[in-house]
C-alpha positions in Angstrom: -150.6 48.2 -45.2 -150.0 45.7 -42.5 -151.9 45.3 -39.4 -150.3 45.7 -36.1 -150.2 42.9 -33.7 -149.4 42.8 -29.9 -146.8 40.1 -30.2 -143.4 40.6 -30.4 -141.3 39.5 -33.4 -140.1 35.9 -32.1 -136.9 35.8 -34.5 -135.5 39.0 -33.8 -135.7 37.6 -30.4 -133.6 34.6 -30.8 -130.9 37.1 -33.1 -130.6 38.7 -29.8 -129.9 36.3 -27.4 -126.1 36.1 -25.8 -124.8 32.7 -25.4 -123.9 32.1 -21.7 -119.8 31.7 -21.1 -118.5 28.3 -20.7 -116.2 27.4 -18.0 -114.4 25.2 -20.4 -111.9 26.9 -23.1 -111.4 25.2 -26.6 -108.2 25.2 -28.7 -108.3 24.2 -32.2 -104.7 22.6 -32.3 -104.5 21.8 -36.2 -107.3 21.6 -39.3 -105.9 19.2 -41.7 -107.9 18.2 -45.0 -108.0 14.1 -45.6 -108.8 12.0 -48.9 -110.0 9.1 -48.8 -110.5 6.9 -52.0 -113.9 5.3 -52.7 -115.8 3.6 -55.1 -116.6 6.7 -57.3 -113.1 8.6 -56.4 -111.9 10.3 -53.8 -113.6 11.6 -50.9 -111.9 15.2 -48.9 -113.0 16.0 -46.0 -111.3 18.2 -43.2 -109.9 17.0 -40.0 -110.0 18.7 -36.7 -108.0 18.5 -33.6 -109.0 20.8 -30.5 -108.3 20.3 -26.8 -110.8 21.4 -24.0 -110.0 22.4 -20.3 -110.9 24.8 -17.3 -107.4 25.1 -16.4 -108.8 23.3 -12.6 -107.5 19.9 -13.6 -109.9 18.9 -16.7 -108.7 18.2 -19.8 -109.8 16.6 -22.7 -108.8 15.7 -26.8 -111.0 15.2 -29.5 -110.6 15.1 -33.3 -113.6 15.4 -36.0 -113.6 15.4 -39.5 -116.7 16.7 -41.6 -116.9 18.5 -45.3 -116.5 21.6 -43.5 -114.2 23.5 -41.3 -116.9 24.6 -38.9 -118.5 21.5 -38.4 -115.6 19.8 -38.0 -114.7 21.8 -35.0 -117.8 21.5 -33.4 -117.5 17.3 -33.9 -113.9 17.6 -32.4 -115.0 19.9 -29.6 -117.9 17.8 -28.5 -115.5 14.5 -28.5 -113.3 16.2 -26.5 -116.1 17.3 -23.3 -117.0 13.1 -23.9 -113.5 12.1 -23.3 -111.9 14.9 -20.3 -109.6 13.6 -17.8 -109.0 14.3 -14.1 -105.0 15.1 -13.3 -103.5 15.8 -9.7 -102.4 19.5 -9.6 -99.9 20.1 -6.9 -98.7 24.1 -6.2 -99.4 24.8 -10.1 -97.3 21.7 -11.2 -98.0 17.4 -11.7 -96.9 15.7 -8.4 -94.3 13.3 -9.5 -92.3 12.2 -13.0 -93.7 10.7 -15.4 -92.8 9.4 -19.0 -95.1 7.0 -21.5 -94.4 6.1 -25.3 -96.9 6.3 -28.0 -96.8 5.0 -31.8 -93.3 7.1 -32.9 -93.6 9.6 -30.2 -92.1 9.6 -26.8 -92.7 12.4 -23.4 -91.3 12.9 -20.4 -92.9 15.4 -18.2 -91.2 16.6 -14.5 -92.5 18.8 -11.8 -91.5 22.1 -11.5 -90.3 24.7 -9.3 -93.0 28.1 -9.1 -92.0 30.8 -11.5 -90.3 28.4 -14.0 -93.5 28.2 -16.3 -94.6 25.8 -19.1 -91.1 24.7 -20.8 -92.8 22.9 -23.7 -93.8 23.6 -26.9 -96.7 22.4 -29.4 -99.4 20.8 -28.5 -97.8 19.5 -25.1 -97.8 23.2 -24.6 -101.4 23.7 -24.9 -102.7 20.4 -23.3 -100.9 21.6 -19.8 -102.2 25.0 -20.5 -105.5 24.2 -21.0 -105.4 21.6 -17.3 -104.0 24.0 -15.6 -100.2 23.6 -15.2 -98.4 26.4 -14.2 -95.1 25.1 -13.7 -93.9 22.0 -15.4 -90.6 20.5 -17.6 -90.6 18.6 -20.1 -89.0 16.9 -23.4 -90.1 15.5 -26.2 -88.7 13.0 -28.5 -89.7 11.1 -31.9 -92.2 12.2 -34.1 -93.6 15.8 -34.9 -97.2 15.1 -35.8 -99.7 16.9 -33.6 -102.1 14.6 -32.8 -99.6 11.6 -32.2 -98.2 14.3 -29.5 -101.4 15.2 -28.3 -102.6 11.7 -27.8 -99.4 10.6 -26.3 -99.5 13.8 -23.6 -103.2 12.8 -22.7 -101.7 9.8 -21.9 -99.2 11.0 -19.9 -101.4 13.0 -17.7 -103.5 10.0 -17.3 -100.5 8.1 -15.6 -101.0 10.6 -13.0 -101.9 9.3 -9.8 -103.5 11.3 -6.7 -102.0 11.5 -3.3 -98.2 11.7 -4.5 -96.7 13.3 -2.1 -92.8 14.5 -3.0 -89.9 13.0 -0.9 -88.8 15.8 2.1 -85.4 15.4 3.4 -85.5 13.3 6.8 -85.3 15.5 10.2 -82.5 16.2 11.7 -81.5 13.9 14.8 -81.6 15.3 18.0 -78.9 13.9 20.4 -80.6 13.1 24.0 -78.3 13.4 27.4 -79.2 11.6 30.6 -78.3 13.7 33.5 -77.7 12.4 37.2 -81.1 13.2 39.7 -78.2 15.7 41.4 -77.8 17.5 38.4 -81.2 18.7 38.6 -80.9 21.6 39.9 -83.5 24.7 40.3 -82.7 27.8 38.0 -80.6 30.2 39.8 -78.4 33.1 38.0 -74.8 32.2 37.7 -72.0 33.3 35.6 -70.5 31.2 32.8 -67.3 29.9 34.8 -70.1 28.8 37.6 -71.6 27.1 35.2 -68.6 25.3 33.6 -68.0 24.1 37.6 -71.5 23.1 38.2 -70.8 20.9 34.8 -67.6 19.7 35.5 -68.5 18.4 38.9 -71.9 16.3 37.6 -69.1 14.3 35.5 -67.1 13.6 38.0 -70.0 12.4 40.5 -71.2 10.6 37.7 -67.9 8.5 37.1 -67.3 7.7 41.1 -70.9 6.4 41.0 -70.3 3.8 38.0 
């Protein structure tokens, strides 16, 4: 028999606790296992890619590799928090065009009206996803490795720059008429064919004057 004691049972304690929610989101994008030949033979390991954003305009890509899944993705995760980004987020969309090259791969990336949505696909899909892009077009070209992809769209985003304002179309011009000081008449109600006279005769009083 066991004597009873007036402290609580510390480990079922720590069992019990619920991790507080992060305002960051992970995405494991691939888990790849890797050889690499040593001395004694070769070495696997596993390989992990995952992306981390709050979908406000931070973003970030890391990549871990460990002898196990799990800790693999916690190596990636953690690299990417170290290495998140800033982009300019316009309306739900990137403020201007922009296209970079990177080893075989090669992204162009084009604002977007609302409603059109993410028109990707891959890892570009999840990178803008996880920043926050609502509304964005894009195309891809070269390679299909996912982490070439993934570091050439981090890239991308980081050619980004704040304060890019999109071209508006310029105003209309607005045609300005001098009138004669006798033209300036106070308001009285008159009908149209009054008016038409009034007109006519500040013409011709302006021709006899030059």
């Amino acid at each position: 028999m066991t004597a009873k004691t007036s402290r609580p049972d510390r480990k079922g304690d720590r069992g019990r606790r619920q991790k507080e929610p992060s305002e960051f989101a992970e995405a494991t994008l691939s888990v790849d296992r890797v050889t690499r030949v040593v001395k004694g033979g070769r070495r696997m390991r596993f390989r992990a890619i995952v992306v981390v954003g709050n979908r406000k305009g931070k973003v970030g890509l890391g990549t871990g590799k460990a002898a196990e899944v799990q800790a693999a993705v916690r190596k990636a995760a953690s690299a990417a928090k170290r290495a998140m980004i800033r982009i300019p987020i316009v309306d739900g969309t990137i403020p201007h065009q922009v296209e970079t090259k990177f080893k075989a791969a090669k992204i162009r990336l084009l604002p977007a009206y609302e409603g059109t949505g993410i028109i990707a696909g891959g890892a570009l899909r999840v990178i803008l996803d996880h920043a926050g892009v609502r509304n964005v077009l894009s195309k891809r070209y070269g390679t299909r490795n996912k982490l070439v992809n993934a570091q050439t769209t981090m890239q991308a985003l980081g050619m980004l720059r704040f304060g890019k304002e999109s071209k508006q179309a310029p105003a209309p011009e607005v045609a300005v008429v001098e009138a004669s000081p006798d033209a300036l008449l106070p308001f009285t109600e008159m009908t149209r064919t009054e008016a038409e006279q009034k007109v006519q005769e500040a013409r011709r009083l302006g021709m006899e004057e030059n």
